[in-house]
DRENDO-1510 file (C-alpha; in Angstrom, 1 decimal, always signed):
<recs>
REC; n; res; u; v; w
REC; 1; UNK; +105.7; -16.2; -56.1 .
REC; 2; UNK; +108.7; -14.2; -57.5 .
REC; 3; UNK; +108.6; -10.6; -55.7 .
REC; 4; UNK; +110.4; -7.6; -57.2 .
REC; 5; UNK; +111.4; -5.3; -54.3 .
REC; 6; UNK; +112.4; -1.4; -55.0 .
REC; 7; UNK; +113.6; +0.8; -52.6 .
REC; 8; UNK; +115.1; +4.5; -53.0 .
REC; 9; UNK; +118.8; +4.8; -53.5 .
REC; 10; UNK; +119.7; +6.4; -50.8 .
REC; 11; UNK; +120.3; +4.6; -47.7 .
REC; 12; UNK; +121.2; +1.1; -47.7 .
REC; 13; UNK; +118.7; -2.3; -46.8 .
REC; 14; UNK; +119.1; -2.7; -44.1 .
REC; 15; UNK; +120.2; +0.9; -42.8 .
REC; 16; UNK; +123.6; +1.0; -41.0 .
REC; 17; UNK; +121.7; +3.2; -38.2 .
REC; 18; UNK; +118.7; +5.7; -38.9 .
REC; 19; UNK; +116.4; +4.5; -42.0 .
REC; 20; UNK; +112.6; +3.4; -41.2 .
REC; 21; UNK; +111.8; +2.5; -45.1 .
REC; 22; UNK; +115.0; +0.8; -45.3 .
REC; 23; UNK; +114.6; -1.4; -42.0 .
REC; 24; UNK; +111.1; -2.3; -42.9 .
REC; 25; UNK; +111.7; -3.7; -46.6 .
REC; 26; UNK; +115.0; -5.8; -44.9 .
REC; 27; UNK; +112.2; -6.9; -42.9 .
REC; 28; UNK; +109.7; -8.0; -45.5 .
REC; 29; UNK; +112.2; -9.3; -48.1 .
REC; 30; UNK; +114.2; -11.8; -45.7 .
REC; 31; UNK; +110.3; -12.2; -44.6 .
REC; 32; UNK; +108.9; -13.4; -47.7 .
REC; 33; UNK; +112.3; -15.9; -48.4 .
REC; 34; UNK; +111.4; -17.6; -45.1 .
REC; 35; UNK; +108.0; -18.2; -46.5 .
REC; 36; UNK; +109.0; -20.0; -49.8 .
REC; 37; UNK; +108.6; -16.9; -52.1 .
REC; 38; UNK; +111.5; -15.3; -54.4 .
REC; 39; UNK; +112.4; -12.1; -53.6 .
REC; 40; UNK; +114.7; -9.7; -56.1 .
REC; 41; UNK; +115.8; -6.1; -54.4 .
REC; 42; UNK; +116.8; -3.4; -56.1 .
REC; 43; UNK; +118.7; -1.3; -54.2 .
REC; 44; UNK; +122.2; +0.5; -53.0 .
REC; 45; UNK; +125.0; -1.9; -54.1 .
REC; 46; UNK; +126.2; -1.5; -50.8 .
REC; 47; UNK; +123.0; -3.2; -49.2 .
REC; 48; UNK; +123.8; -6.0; -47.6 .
REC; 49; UNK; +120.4; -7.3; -46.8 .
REC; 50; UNK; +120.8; -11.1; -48.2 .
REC; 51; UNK; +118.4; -11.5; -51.0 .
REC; 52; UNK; +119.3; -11.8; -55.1 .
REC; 53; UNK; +120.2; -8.2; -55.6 .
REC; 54; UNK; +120.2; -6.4; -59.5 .
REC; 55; UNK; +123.3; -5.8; -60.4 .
REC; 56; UNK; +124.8; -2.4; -61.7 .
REC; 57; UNK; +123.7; +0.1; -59.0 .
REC; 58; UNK; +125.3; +2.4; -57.5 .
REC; 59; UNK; +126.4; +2.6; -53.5 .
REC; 60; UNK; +123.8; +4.4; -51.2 .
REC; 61; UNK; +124.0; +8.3; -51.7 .
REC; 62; UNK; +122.9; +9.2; -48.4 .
REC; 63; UNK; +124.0; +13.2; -49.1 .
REC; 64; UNK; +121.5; +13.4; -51.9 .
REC; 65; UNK; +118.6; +12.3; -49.9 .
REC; 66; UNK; +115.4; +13.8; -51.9 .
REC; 67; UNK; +117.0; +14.6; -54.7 .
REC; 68; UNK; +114.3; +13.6; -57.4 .
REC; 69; UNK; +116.5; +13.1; -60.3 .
REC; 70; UNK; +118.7; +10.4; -58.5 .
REC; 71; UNK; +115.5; +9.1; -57.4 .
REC; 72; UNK; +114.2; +8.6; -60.7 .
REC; 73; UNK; +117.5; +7.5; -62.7 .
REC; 74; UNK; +117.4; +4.6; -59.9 .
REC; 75; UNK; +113.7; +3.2; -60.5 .
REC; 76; UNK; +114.4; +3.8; -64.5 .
REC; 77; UNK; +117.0; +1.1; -64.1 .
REC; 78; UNK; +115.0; -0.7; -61.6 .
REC; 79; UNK; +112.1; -1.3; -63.8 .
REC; 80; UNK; +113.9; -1.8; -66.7 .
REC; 81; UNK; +116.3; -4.9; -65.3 .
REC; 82; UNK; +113.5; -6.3; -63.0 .
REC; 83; UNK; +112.6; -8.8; -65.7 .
REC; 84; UNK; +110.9; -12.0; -65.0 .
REC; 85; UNK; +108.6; -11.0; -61.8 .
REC; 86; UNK; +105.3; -11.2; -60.7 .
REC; 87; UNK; +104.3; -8.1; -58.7 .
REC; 88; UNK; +106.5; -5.1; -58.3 .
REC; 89; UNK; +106.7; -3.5; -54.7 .
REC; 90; UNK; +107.7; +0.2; -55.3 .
REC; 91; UNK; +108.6; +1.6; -51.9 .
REC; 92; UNK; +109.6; +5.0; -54.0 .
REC; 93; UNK; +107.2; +7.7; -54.7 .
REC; 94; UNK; +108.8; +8.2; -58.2 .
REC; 95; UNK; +108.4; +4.7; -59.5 .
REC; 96; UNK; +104.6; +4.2; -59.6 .
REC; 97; UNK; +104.6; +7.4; -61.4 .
REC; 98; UNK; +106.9; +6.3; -64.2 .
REC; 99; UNK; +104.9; +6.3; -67.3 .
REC; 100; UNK; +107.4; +4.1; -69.1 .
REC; 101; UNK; +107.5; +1.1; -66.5 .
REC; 102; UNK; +106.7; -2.1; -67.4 .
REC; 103; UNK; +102.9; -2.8; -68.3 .
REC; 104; UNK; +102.8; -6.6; -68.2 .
REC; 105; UNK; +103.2; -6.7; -64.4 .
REC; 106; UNK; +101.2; -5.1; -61.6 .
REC; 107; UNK; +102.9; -2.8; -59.8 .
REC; 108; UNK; +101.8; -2.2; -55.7 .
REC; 109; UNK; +103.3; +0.7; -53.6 .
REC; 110; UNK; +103.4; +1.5; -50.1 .
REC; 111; UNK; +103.1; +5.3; -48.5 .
REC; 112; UNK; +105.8; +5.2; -45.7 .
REC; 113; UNK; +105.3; +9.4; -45.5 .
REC; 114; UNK; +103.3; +11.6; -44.1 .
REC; 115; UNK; +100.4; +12.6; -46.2 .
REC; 116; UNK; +100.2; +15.7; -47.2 .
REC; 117; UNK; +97.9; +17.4; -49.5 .
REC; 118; UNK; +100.0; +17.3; -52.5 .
REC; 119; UNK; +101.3; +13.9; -51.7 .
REC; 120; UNK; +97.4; +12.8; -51.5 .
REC; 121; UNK; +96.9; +14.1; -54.8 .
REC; 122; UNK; +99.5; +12.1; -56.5 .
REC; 123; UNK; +98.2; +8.7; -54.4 .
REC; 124; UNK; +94.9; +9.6; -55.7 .
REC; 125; UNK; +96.0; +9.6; -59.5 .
REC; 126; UNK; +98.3; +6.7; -59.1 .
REC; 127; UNK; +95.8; +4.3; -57.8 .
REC; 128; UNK; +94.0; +4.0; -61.4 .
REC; 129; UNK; +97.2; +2.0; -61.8 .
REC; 130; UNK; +98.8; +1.4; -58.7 .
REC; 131; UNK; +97.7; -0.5; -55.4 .
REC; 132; UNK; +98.3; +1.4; -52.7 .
REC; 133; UNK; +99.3; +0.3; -49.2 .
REC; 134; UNK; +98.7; +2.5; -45.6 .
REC; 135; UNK; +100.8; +1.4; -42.9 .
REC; 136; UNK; +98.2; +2.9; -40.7 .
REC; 137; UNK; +94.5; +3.4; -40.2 .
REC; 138; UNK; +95.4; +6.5; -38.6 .
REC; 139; UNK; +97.3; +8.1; -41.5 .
REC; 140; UNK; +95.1; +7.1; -44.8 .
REC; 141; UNK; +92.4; +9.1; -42.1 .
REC; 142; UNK; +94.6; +12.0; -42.5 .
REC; 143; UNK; +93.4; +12.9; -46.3 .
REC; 144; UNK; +89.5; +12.5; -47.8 .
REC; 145; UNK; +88.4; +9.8; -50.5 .
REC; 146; UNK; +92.3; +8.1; -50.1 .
REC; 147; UNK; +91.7; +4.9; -51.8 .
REC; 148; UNK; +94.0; +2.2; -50.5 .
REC; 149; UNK; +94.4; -1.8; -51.2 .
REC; 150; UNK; +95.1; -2.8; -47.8 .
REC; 151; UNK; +96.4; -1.2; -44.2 .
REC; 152; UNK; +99.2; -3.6; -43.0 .
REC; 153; UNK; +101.2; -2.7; -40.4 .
REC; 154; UNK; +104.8; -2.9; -40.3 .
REC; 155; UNK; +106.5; -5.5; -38.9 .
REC; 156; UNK; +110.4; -6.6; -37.2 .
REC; 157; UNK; +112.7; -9.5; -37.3 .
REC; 158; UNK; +112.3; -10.6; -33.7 .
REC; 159; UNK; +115.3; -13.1; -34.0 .
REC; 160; UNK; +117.0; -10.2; -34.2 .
REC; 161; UNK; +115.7; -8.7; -30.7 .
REC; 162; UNK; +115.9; -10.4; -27.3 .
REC; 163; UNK; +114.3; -9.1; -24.5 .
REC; 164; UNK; +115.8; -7.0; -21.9 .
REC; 165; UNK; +115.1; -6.8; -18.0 .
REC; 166; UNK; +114.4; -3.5; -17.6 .
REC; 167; UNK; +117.1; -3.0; -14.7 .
REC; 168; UNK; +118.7; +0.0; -15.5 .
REC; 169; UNK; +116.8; +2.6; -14.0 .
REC; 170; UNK; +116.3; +5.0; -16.5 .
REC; 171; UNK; +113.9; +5.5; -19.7 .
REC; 172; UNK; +115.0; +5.9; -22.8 .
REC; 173; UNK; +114.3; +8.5; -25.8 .
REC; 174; UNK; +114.8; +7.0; -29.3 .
REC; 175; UNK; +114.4; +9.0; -32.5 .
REC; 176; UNK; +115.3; +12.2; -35.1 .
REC; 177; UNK; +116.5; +15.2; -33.7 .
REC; 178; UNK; +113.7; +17.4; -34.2 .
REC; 179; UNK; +110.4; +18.9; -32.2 .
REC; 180; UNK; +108.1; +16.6; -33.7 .
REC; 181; UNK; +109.5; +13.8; -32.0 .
REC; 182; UNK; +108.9; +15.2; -28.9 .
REC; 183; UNK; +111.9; +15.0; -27.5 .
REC; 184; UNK; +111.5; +18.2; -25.1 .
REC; 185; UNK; +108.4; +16.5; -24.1 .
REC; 186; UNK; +110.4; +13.7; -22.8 .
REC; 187; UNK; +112.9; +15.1; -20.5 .
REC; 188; UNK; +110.2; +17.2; -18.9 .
REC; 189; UNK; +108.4; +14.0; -18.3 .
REC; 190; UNK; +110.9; +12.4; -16.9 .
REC; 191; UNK; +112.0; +15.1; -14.5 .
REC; 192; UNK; +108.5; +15.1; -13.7 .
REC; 193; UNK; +108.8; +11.7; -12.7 .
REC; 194; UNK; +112.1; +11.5; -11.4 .
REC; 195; UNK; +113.6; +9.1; -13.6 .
REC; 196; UNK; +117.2; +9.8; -15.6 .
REC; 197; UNK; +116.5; +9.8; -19.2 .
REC; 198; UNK; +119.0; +8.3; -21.9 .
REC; 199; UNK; +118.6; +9.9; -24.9 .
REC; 200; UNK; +119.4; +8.6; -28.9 .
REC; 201; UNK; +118.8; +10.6; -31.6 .
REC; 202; UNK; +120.1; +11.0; -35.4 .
REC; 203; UNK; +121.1; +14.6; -36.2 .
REC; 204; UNK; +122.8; +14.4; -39.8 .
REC; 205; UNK; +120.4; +17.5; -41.4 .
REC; 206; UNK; +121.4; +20.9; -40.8 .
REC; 207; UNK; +118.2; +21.7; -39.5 .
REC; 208; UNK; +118.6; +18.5; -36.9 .
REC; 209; UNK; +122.4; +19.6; -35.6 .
REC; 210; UNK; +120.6; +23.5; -35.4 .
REC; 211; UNK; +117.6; +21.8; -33.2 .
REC; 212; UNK; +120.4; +20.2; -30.8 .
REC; 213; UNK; +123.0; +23.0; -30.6 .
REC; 214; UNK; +120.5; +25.7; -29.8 .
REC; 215; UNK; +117.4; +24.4; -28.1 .
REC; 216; UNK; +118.4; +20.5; -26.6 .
REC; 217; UNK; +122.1; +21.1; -25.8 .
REC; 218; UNK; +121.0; +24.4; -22.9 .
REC; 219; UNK; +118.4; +22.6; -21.9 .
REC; 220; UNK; +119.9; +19.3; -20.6 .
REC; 221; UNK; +120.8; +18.8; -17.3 .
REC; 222; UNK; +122.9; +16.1; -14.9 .
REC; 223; UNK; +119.6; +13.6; -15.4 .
REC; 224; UNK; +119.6; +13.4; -19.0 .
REC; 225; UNK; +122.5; +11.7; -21.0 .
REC; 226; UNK; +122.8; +12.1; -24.5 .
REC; 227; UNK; +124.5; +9.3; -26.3 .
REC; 228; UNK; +124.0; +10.4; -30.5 .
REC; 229; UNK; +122.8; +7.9; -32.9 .
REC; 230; UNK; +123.0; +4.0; -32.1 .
REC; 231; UNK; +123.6; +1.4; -34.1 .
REC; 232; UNK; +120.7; -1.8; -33.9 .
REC; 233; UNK; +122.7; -3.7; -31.1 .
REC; 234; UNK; +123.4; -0.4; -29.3 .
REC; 235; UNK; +119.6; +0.7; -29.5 .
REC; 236; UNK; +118.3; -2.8; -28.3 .
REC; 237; UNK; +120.7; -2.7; -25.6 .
REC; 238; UNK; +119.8; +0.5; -24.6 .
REC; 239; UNK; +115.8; -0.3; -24.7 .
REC; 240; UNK; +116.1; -3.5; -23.1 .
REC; 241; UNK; +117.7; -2.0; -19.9 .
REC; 242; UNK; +115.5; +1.1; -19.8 .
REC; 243; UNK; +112.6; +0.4; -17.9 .
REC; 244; UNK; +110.2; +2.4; -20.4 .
REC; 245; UNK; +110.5; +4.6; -24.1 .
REC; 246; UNK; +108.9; +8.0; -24.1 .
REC; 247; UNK; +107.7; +8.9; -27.6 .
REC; 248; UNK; +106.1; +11.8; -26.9 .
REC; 249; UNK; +105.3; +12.5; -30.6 .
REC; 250; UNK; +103.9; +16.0; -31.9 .
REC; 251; UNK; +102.8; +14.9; -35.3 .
REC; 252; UNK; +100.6; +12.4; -36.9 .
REC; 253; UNK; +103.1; +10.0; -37.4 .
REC; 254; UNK; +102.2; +7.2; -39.6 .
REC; 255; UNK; +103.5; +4.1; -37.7 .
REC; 256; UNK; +106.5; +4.4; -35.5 .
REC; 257; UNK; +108.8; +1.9; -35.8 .
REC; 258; UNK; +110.8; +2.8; -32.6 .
REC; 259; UNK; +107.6; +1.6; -30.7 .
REC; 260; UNK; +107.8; -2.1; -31.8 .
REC; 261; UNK; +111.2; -2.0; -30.9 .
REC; 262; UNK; +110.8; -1.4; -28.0 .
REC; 263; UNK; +108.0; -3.4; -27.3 .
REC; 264; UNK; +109.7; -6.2; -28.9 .
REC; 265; UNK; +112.8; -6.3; -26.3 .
REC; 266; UNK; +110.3; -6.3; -23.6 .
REC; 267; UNK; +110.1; -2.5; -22.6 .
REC; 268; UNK; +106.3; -0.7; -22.2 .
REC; 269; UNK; +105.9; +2.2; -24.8 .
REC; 270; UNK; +104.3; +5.8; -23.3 .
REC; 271; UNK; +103.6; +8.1; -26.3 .
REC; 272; UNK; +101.0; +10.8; -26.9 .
REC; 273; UNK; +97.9; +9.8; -29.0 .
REC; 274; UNK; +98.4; +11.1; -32.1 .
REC; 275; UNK; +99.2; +9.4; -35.6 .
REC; 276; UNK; +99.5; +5.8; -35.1 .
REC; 277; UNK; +100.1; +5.3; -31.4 .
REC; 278; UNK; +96.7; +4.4; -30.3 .
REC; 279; UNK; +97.4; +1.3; -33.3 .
REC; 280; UNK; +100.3; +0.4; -31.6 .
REC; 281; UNK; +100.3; +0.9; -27.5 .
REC; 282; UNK; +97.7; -1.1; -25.4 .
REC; 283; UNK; +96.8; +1.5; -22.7 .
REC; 284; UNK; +97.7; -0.1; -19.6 .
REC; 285; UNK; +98.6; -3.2; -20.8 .
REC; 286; UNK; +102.0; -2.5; -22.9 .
REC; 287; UNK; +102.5; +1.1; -22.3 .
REC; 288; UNK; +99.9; +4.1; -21.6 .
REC; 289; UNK; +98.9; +7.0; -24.1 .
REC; 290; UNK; +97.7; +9.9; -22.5 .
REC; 291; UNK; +99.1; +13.7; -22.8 .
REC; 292; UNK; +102.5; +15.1; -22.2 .
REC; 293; UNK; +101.1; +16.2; -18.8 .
REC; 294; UNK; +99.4; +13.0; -18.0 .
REC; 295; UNK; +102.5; +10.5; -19.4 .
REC; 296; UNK; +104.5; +11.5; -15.8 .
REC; 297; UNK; +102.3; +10.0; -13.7 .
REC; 298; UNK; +101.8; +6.7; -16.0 .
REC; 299; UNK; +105.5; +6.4; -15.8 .
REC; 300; UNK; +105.2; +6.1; -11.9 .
REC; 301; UNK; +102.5; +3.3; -13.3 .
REC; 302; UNK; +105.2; +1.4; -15.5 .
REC; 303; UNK; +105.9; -0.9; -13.0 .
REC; 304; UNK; +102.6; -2.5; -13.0 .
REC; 305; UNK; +103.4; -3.8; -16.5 .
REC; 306; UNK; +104.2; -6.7; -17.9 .
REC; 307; UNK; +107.6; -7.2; -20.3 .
REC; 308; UNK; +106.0; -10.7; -21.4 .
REC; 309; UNK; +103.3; -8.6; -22.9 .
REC; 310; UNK; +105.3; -6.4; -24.4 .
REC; 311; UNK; +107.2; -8.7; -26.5 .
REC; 312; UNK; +104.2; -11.0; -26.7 .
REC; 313; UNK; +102.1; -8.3; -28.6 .
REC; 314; UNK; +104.7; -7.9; -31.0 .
REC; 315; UNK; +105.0; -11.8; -31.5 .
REC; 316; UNK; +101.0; -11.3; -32.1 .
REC; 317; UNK; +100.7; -8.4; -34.2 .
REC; 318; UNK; +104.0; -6.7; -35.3 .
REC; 319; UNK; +106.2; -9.9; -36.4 .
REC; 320; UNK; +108.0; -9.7; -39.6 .
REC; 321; UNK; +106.4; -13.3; -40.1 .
REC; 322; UNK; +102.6; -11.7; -39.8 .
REC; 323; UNK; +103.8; -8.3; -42.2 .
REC; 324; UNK; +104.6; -10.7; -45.0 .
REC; 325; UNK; +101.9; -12.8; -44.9 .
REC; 326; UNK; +99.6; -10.3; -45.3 .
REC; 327; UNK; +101.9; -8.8; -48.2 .
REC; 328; UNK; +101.5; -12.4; -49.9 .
REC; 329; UNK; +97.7; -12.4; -49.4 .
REC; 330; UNK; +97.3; -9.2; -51.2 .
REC; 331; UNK; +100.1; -9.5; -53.9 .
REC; 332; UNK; +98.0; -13.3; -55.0 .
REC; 333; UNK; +94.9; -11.0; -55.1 .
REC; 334; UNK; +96.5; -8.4; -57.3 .
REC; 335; UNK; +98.1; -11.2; -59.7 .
REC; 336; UNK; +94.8; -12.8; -59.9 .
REC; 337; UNK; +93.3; -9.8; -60.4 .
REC; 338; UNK; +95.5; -8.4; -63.5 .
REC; 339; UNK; +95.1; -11.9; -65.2 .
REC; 340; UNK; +91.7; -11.7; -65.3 .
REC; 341; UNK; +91.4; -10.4; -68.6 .
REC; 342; UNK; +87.7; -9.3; -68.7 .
REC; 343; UNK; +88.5; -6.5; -66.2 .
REC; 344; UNK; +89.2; -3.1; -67.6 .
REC; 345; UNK; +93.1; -2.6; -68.5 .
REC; 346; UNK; +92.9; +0.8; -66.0 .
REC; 347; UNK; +90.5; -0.9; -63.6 .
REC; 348; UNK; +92.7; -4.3; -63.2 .
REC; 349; UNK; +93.2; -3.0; -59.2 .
REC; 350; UNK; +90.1; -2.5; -58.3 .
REC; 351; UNK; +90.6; -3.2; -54.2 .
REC; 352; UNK; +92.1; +0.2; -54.7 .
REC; 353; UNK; +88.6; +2.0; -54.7 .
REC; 354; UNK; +88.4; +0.4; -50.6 .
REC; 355; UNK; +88.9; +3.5; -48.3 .
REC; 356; UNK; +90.6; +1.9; -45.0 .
REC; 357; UNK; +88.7; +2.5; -42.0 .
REC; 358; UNK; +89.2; +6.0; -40.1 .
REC; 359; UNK; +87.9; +4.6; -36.9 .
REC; 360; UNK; +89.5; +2.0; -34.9 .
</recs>
């Protein structure tokens, strides 16, 4: 199967530190080579993720993040050189919505955002077209009458990740600099607990340095350590020795990718149960989920885990292997699918009218 890949051109694949779109399709395209397919990425020239790349892009442009217009002169170019494929992954919102893209190939996308009602109204339109991807049962449950192709998880390289011991005493906070991740949450849990708390965070935004300088910055004191943004190597390290991550979250969030990784080197996972946590954590078995004001009591409990589950569940369920199979399975539907003739040219993707499943 030959796979075009298109992902925004802002950061590059794979992200030199903070980028959760950008890890995962690093993930998915080296993925998919391992399992005999071709992969083409369209992406920052600068990415070094080692895959055939289009030529002719420009390097990542991480100071226009958002910016539509960049956004849309890079899928242009991206659907216009992709050439000889046979399904298009758009991880953009702007490409599936390009009138002008190609119409002999079928075209899949994946929502990596939070769902919003505007956002759900585009998704909703795009599907006549478009087969959509949740990476979560949790967040195509956030919006009514979503119609999705497929919920599939996202997945991590775990030859990339060994597993740590757990020895240093401490637990760990990994994420954006920003209330929703929760990190407040975190340091009163582990005061609660008595347990020093080591804390990573990206603050490029404005918004993110205002968060730290007048609110996180006060309220730290001699247990807490904060050690800015980490690259991959540094952030293993760092979850490997800690002997749990708080994600106290405060917002649906749609997967969590900080939560495999942590998993993956071995290290239990307590989070709050909103957005996609319940999906992820095994209460009592590779982490607990409970409140802010119950989590300080299950961290007492983290000891009675095991780290072999930990990384076993992500061997299981959240391998980089098992992400891309499922991708394959549902590109070779979608191929099939649009070669079927017969079907209706605006009806071609008709797994699209499934709606995922709210409960678990």
């Amino acid at each position: 199967m030959r796979i075009g890949l298109i992902v925004g051109p802002w950061f590059t694949v794979p992200p030199e530190k903070y980028g959760g779109t950008e890890r995962v399709v690093d993930a998915l395209a080296r993925a998919l080579v391992d399992a005999g397919h071709d992969v083409l990425l369209a992406t920052a020239s600068d990415s070094t993720c080692p895959v055939p790349q289009l030529p002719g892009f420009a390097s990542s442009q991480p100071d226009e993040v958002g910016l539509t217009l960049s956004e849309l002169a890079h899928v242009i170019k991206a659907y216009r050189d992709m050439g000889d494929v046979d399904i298009i992954h758009d991880h953009t919102l702007a490409g599936p919505l390009y009138s002008h893209r190609p119409q002999d190939v079928p075209v899949v996308t994946t929502i990596h955002g939070q769902l919003s009602a505007p956002a759900a109204t585009l998704y909703r339109d795009m599907a006549k077209d478009t087969a959509i991807i949740a990476i979560s049962h949790d967040q195509c449950s956030r919006v009514s009458g979503l119609p999705v192709a497929a919920v599939i998880h996202h997945g991590i390289d775990l030859s990339a990740v060994s597993v740590g011991q757990g020895a240093g005493g401490y637990a760990c906070f990994v994420g954006r600099m920003c209330p929703d991740k929760g990190l407040m949450e975190a340091v009163d849990i582990a005061r609660e607990a008595g347990v020093p708390l080591r804390i990573a965070a990206k603050m490029h935004a404005s918004e993110e340095q205002s968060y730290f300088r007048e609110v996180v910055q006060p309220a730290l004191g001699s247990g807490e350590e904060f050690l800015g943004e980490l690259s991959d190597p540094e952030k293993f390290e760092l979850m490997g020795d800690a002997i749990a991550l708080l994600n106290p979250i405060q917002w649906h969030e749609p997967f969590g990718l900080v939560m495999i990784e942590a998993l993956a080197t071995g290290t239990p996972v307590l989070a709050t149960p909103m957005g996609a946590a319940p999906e992820i954590v095994r209460h009592g078995i590779t982490g607990f989920v409970g409140s802010t004001g119950e989590l300080a009591a299950c961290l007492e409990r983290v000891p009675s885990l095991s780290r072999e589950a930990c990384r076993r569940s992500v061997e299981e369920s959240f391998s980089s292997g098992r992400m891309a199979a499922e991708h394959v399975d549902l590109y070779g539907r979608l191929i099939g699918k649009f070669k079927d003739k017969s079907l209706p040219v605006k009806h071609h993707l008709q797994d699209n009218q499934r709606q995922a499943p709210i409960n678990l």
